[in-house]
matplotlib code that plots the C-alpha trace (Angstrom):
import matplotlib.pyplot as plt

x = [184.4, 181.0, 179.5, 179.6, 176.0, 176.4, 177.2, 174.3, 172.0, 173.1, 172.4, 169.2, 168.0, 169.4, 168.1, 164.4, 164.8, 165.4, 169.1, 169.0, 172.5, 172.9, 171.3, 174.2, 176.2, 174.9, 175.0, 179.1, 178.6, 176.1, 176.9, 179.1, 176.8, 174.0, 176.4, 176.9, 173.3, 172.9, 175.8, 173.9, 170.8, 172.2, 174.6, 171.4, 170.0, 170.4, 173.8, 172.6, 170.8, 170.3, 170.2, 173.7, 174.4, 175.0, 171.5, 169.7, 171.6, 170.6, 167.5, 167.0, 168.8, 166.8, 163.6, 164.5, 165.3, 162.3, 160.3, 158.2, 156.3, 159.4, 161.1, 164.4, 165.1, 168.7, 171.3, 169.3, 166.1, 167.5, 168.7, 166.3, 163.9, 167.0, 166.1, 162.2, 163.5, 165.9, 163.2, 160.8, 163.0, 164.0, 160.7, 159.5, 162.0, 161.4, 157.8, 158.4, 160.9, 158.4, 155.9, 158.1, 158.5, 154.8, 155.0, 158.8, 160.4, 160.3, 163.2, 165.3, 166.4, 169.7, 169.1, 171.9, 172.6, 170.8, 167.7, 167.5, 163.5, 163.7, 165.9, 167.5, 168.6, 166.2, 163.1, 160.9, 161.5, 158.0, 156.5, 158.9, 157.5, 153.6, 154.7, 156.4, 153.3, 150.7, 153.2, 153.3, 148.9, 149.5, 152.7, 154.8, 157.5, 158.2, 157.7, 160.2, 162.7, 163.1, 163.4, 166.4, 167.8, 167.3, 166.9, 169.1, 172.2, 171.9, 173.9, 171.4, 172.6, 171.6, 168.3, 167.3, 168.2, 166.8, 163.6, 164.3, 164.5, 166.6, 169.1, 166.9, 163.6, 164.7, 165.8, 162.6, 161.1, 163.2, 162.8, 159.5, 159.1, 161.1, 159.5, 156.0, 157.8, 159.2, 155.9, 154.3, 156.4, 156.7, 152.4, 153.1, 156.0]
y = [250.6, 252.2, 254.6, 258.0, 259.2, 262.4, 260.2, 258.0, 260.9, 262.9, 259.3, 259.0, 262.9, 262.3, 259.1, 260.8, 263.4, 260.8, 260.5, 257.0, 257.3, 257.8, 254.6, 253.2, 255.2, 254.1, 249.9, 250.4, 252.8, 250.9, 247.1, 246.6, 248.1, 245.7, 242.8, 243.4, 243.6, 240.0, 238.4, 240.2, 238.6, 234.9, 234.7, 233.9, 231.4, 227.9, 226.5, 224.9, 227.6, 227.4, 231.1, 233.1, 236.7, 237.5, 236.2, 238.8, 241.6, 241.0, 240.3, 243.0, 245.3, 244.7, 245.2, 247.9, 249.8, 248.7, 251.3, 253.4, 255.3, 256.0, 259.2, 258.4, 261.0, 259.7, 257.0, 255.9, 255.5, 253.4, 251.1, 251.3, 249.9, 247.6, 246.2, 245.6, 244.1, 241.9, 240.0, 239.7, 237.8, 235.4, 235.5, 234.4, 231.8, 230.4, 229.9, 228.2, 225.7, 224.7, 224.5, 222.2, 220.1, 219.9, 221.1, 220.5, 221.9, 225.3, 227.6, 229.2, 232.0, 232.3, 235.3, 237.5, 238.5, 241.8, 240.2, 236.5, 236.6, 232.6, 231.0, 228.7, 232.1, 230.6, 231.7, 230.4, 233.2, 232.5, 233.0, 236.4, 237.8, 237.0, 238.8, 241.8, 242.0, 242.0, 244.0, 246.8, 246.9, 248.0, 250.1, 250.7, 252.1, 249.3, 247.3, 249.0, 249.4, 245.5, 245.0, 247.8, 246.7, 243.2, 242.0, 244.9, 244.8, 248.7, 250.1, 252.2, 255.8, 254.3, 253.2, 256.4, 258.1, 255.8, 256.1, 260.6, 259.7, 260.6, 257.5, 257.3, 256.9, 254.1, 252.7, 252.5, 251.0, 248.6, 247.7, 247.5, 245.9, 243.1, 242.2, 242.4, 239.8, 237.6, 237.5, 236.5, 234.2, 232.3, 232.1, 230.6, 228.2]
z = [-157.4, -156.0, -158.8, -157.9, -157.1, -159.0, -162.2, -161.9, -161.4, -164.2, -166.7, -165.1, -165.9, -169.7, -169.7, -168.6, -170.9, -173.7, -174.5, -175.2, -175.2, -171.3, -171.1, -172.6, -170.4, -167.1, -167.3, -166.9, -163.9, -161.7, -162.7, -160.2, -157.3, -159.1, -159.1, -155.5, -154.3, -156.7, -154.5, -151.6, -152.2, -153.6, -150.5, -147.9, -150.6, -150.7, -151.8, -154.7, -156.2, -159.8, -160.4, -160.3, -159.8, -163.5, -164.7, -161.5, -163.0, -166.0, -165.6, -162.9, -165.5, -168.3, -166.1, -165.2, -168.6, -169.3, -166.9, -168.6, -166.0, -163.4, -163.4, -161.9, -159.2, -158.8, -157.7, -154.6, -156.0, -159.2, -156.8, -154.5, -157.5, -158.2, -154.9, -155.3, -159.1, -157.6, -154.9, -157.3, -159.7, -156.7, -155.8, -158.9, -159.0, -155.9, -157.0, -160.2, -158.5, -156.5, -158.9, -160.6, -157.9, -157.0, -153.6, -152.8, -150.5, -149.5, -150.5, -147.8, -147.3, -144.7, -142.3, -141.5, -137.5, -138.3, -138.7, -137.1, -137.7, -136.7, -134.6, -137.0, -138.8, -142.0, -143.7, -146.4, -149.1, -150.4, -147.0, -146.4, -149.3, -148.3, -144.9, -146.6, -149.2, -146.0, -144.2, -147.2, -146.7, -143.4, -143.4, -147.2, -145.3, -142.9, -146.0, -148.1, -145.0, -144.7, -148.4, -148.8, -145.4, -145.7, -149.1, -150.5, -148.0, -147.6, -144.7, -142.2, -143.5, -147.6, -146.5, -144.9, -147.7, -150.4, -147.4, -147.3, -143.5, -140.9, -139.6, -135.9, -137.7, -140.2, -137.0, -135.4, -138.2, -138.8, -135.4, -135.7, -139.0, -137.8, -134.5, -136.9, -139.5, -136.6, -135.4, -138.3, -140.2, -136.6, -137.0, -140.3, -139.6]

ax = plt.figure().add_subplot(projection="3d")
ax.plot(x, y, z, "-o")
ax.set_aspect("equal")
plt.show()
């Protein structure tokens, strides 16, 4: 069951206003949509990865409670942060595993059809993430398009409103963002 925007918002405005108690509130409204952006993001891993969708919530939860200097505007941009809290993590744990293995193999990162930057439909995740962070100096809003598009799962009509742009533009940058990524994780490869 999606959680109703107006729900989430209202537990986010408490919540900023400091009724700790519509923190309590809001984990039981929005853990399913968090669940689903985990199972979103650990679908396009590996097989074998060692992290499961439970321990991203959680983690991604916990991170984000812990946000001092955000004022939540409402149910897109808490999961909009969701998002940017979620890669991270996998980020993160992409780059300790290969820490651990000194320089073992690269973790990748199955591409759906809407954004086939390589032709075998995989990406180093450590290497998307160096192109989204030098993507973001030059443009944060084709930056934060691919991550809610991409790394989030969000349809085209929740991006632009996470984005406050209309449906046509996020189109254009997404278009754009992802010629730029093709074009420089293919440098890379």
């Amino acid at each position: 069951m999606a959680s109703a925007p107006q729900d989430v918002t209202q537990f986010l405005v408490a919540w900023n206003a400091g009724d700790q108690s519509a923190l309590d509130q809001l984990l039981p409204v929005v853990y399913d949509e968090l669940r689903r952006l985990a199972r979103s993001y650990l679908r396009r891993e590996r097989p074998d990865h060692t992290l499961q969708a439970t321990a991203l919530v959680h983690e991604a939860y916990f991170r984000l409670i812990d946000q001092r200097q955000v004022t939540w505007q409402n149910r897109a941009h808490f999961f909009g942060i969701a998002v940017q809290m979620m890669r991270r993590i996998l980020v993160n744990h992409a780059v300790a595993k290969k820490t651990d293995k000194r320089g073992g193999e690269a973790t990748l990162l199955a591409l759906d059809d809407a954004v086939s930057f390589a032709a075998e439909r995989q990406v180093d995740l450590i290497a998307l993430d160096d192109a989204l962070k030098t993507l973001e100096q030059l443009d944060p809003q084709q930056s934060r398009v691919v991550e809610l598009r991409f790394f989030g799962g969000r349809s085209i009509e929740e991006t632009a409103e996470v984005l406050s742009v209309s449906p046509a533009t996020f189109k254009r940058e997404w278009a754009t963002a992802k010629l730029w990524l093709q074009r420089q994780i293919s440098r890379t490869a």
